[in-house]
C-alpha positions as CSV (number, residue, x, y, z in Angstrom):
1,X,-33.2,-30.2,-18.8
2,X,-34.2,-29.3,-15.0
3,X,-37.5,-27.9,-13.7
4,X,-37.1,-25.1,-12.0
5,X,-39.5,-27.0,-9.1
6,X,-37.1,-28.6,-6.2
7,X,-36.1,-29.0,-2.8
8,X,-32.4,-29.5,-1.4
9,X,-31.2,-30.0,2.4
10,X,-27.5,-29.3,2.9
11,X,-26.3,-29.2,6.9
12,X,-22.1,-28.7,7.7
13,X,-20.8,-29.4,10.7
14,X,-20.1,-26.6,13.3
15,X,-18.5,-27.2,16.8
16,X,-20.7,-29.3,18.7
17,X,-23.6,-28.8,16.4
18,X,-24.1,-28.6,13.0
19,X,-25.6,-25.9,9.9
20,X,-28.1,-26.8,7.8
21,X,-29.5,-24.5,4.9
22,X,-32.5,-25.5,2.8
23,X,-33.4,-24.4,-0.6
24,X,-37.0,-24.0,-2.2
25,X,-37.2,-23.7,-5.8
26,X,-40.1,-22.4,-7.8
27,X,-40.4,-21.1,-11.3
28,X,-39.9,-17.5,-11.9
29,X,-39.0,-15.5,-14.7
30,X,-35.8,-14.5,-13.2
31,X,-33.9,-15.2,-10.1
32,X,-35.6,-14.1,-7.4
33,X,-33.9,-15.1,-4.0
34,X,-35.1,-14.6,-0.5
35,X,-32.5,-15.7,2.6
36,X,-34.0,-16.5,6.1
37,X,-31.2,-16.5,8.8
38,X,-31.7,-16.8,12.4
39,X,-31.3,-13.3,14.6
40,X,-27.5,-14.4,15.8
41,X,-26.2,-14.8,11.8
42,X,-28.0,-12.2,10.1
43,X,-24.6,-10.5,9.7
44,X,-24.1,-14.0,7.2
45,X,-27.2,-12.5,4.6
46,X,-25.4,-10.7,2.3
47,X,-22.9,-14.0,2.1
48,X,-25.7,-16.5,1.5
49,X,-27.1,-14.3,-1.3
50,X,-24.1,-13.9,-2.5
51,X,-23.6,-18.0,-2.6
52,X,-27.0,-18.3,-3.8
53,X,-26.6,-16.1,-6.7
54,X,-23.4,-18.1,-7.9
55,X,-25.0,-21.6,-8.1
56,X,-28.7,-21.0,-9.2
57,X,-30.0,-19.3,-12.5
58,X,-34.1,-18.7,-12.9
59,X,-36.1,-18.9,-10.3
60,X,-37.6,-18.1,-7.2
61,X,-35.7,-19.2,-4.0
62,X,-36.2,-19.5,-0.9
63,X,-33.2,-20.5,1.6
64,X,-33.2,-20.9,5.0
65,X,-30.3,-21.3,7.5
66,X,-30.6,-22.8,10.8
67,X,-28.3,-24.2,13.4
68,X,-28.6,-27.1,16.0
69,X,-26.7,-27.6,19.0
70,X,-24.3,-24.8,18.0
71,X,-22.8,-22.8,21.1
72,X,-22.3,-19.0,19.3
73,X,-21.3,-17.8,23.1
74,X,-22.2,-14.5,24.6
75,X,-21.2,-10.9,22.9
76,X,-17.5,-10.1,23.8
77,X,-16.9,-6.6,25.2
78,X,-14.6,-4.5,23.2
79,X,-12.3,-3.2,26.5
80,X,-10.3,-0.8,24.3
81,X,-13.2,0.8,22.3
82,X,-15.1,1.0,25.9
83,X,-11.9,2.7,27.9
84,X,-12.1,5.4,24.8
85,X,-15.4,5.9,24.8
86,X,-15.1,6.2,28.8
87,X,-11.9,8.6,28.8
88,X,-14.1,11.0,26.2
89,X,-16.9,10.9,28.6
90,X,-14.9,12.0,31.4
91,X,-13.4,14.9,29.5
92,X,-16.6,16.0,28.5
93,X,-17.5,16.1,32.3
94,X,-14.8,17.6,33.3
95,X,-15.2,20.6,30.8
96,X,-19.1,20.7,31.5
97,X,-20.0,20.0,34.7
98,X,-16.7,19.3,36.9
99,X,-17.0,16.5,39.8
100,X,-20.1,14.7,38.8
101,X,-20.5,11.2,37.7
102,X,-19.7,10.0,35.0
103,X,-22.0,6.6,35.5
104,X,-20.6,3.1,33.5
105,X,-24.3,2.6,32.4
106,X,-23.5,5.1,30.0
107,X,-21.1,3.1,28.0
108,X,-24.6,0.8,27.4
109,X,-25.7,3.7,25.0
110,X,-22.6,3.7,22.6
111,X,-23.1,1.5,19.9
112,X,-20.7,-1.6,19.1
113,X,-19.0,-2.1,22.0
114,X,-20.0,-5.6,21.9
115,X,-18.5,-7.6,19.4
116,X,-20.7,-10.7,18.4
117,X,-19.3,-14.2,18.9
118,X,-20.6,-14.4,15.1
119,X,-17.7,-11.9,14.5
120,X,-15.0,-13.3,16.1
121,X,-16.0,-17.3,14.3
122,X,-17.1,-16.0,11.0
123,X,-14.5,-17.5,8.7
124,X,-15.3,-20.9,10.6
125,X,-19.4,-20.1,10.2
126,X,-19.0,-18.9,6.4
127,X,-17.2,-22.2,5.4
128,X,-19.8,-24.6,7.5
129,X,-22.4,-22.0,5.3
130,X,-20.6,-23.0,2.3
131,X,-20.5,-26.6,2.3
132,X,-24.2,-26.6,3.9
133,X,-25.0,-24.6,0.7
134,X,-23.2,-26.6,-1.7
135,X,-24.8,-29.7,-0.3
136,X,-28.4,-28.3,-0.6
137,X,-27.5,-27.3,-4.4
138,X,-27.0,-31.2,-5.4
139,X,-29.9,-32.1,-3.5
140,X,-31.9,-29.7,-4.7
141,X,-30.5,-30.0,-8.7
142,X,-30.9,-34.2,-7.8
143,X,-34.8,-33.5,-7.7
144,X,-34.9,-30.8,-10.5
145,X,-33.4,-33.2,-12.7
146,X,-35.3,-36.0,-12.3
147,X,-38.7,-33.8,-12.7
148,X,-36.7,-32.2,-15.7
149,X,-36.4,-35.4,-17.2
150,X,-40.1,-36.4,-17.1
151,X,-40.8,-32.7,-18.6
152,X,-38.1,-33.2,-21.2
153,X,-40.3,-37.0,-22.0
154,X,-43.5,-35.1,-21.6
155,X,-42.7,-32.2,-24.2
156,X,-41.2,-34.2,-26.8
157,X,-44.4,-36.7,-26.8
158,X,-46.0,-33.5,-27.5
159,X,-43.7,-32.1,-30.2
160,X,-43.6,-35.0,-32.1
161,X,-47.7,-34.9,-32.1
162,X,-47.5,-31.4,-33.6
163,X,-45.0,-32.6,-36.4
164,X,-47.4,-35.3,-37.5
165,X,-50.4,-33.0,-37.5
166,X,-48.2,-30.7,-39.4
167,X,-47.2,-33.5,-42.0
168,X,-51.2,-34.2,-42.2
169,X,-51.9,-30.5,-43.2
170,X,-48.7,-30.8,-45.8
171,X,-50.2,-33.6,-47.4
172,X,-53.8,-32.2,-47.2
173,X,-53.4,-28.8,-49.0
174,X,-53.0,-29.8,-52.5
175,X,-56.3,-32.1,-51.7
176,X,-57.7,-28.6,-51.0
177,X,-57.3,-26.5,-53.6
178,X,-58.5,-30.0,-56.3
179,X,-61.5,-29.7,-54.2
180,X,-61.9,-26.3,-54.9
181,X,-61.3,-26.8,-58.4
182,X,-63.7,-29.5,-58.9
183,X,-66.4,-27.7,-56.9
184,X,-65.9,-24.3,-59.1
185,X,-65.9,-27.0,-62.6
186,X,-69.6,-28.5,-61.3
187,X,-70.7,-24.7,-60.3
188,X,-70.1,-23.5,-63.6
189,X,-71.3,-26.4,-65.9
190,X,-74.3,-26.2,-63.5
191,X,-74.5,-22.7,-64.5
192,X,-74.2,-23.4,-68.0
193,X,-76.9,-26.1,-67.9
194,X,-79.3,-23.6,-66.5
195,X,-78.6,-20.3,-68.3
196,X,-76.8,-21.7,-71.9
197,X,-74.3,-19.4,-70.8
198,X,-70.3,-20.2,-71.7
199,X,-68.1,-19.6,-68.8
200,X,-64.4,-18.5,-70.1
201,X,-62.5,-21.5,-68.6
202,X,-59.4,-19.4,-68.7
203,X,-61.3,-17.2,-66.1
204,X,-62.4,-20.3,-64.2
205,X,-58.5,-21.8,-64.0
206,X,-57.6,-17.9,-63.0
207,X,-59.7,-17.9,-59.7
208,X,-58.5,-21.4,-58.9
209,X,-54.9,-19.9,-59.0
210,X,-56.1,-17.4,-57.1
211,X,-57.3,-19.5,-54.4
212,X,-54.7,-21.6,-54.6
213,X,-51.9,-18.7,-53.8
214,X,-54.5,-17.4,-51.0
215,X,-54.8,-20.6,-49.1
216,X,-51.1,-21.7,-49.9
217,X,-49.5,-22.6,-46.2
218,X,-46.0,-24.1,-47.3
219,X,-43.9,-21.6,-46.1
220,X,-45.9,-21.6,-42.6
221,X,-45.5,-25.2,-42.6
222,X,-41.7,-24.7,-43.7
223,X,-40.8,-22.5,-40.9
224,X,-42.9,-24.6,-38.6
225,X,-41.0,-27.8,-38.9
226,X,-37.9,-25.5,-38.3
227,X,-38.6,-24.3,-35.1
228,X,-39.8,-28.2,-34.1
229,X,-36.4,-29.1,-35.3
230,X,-34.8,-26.4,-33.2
231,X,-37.4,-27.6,-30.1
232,X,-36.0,-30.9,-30.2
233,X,-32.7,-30.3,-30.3
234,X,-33.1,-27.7,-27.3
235,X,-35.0,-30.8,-25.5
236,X,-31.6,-32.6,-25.4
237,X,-29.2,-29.3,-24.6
238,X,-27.2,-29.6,-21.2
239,X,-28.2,-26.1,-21.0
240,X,-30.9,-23.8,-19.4
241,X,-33.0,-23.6,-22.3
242,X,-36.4,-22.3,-20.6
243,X,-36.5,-19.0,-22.3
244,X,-35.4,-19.8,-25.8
245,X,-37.8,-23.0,-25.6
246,X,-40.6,-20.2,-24.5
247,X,-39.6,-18.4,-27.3
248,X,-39.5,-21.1,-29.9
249,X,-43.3,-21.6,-29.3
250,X,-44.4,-18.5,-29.3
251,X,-43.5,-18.8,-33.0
252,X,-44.6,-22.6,-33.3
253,X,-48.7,-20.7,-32.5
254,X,-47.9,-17.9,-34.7
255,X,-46.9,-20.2,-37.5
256,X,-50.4,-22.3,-36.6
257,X,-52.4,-19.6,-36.3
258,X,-51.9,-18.6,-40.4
259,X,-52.3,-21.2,-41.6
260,X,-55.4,-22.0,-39.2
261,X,-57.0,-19.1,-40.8
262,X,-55.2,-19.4,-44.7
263,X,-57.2,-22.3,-44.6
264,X,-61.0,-22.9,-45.7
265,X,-61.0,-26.8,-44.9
266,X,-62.2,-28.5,-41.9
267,X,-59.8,-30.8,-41.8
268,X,-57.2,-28.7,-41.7
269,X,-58.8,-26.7,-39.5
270,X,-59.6,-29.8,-36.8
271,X,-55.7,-30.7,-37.4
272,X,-54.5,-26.5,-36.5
273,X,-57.1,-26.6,-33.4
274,X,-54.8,-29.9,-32.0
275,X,-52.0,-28.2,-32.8
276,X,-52.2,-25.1,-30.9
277,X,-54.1,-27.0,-28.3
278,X,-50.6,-29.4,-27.8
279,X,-48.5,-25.8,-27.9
280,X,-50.3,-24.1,-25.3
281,X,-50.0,-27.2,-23.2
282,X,-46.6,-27.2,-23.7
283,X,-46.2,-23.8,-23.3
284,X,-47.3,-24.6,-19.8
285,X,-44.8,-26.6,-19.1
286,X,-41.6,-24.5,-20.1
287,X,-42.3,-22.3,-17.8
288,X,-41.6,-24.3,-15.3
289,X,-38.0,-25.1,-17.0
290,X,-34.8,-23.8,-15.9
């Protein structure tokens, strides 16, 4: 399990100098990324989203790329392009307005002329961009797991809590519905006492079946103790299991909320408000999971 919470710092040598990228992570829904590159390599965004996109899953990132003592060198003119662009200036002239100037400050106007040291090094940059990335990755994966870890501890203190309130409700609901009985026997032989009337005990044993089938939670409980079983074996999963864990207790409150309210006893009801109290918290937590 990682969070989804982490910091990485990769750097690659270039030249002289050296690259470094650093990576923010945050939780998100989805992956979200957002590159920062300095003016000079902003022809190199595309490529980092592109790198970023490969190695991280959910989240929200931010990377940024700077460079240190690296010597890019000035924009190189492109002579050929420029004598082109020159010649088809000149015949222009020459069909429009013969024997004026045609002045070089012109050629200033025509776009990409220039070609950008980042262009002429850019296999060297995108491998130093690489290895910078991939270094900030196991950094960043380094910290995500260890947090991920104390989650993963963290939620399964918690699941196990809810399984043993659970068991407690279990082993409470046949308690409820003798209570019931026994409180409907003393209403009707108090009944009796006070009117000499005969209540039909066949009626009496119907409307503690009756409560018994309303207030029966065994196959909430049931398919609560599934998706606890699932939980904890998502808890130990090499995958990214944010989503399904999300999921999973989405139905763990459903489940609790029946038989919360399937339920006349206090006791039960004390256990359910625990219950859903250690789901939301938890709740809180995955979505901070990867």
């Amino acid at each position: 399990m990682r969070s989804m919470t982490g910091f990485g710092l990769g750097e690659a040598p270039v030249g002289t100098g050296k690259l470094a990228i650093e990576i923010r992570g945050v939780n998100h829904r989805f992956l979200d990324v957002r590159v920062r590159l300095p003016r000079e390599l902003g022809d190199l965004t595309s490529f980092v989203e592109q790198l970023a996109r490969e190695k991280l899953a959910r989240g929200r990132y931010e990377v940024a790329v700077r460079v240190d003592g690296v010597a890019l060198g000035a924009p190189v003119l492109d002579r050929d392009r420029a004598r082109a662009a020159f010649q088809a200036l000149s015949e222009l002239r020459d069909e429009l307005a013969p024997g004026t100037e045609v002045p070089l400050s012109l050629l200033g106007t025509i776009p990409d002329l220039f070609v950008s040291s980042v262009d002429r090094e850019i296999d060297r940059l995108r491998g130093a961009t690489r290895g910078a990335f991939d270094a900030a990755v196991v950094a960043l994966d380094a910290m995500r797991s260890h947090e991920g870890g104390a989650m993963r501890e963290d939620l399964g203190k918690r699941l196990e809590r809810v399984r043993q309130l659970a068991h407690a409700v279990q082993a409470r609901a046949p308690e409820v519905v003798e209570a019931h009985r026994k409180r409907l026997r003393e209403r009707a032989e108090r009944l009796r006492v006070a009117t000499d009337l005969e209540l039909d005990p066949a009626r009496l044993e119907q409307e503690i079946v009756m409560f018994a089938e309303r207030s029966d939670v065994c196959e909430e409980l049931t398919r609560l103790e599934s998706h606890c079983a699932q939980f904890a074996g998502l808890l130990a999963s090499e995958e990214a299991v944010g989503r399904r864990l999300d999921f999973l207790l989405q139905e763990l409150a459903r489940e609790a909320n029946t038989v919360g309210a399937k339920s006349p006893d206090a006791q039960i009801a004390h256990a359910i408000v625990e219950v859903k109290a250690k789901i939301e918290r938890m709740r809180e937590q995955v979505q901070n999971v990867e």
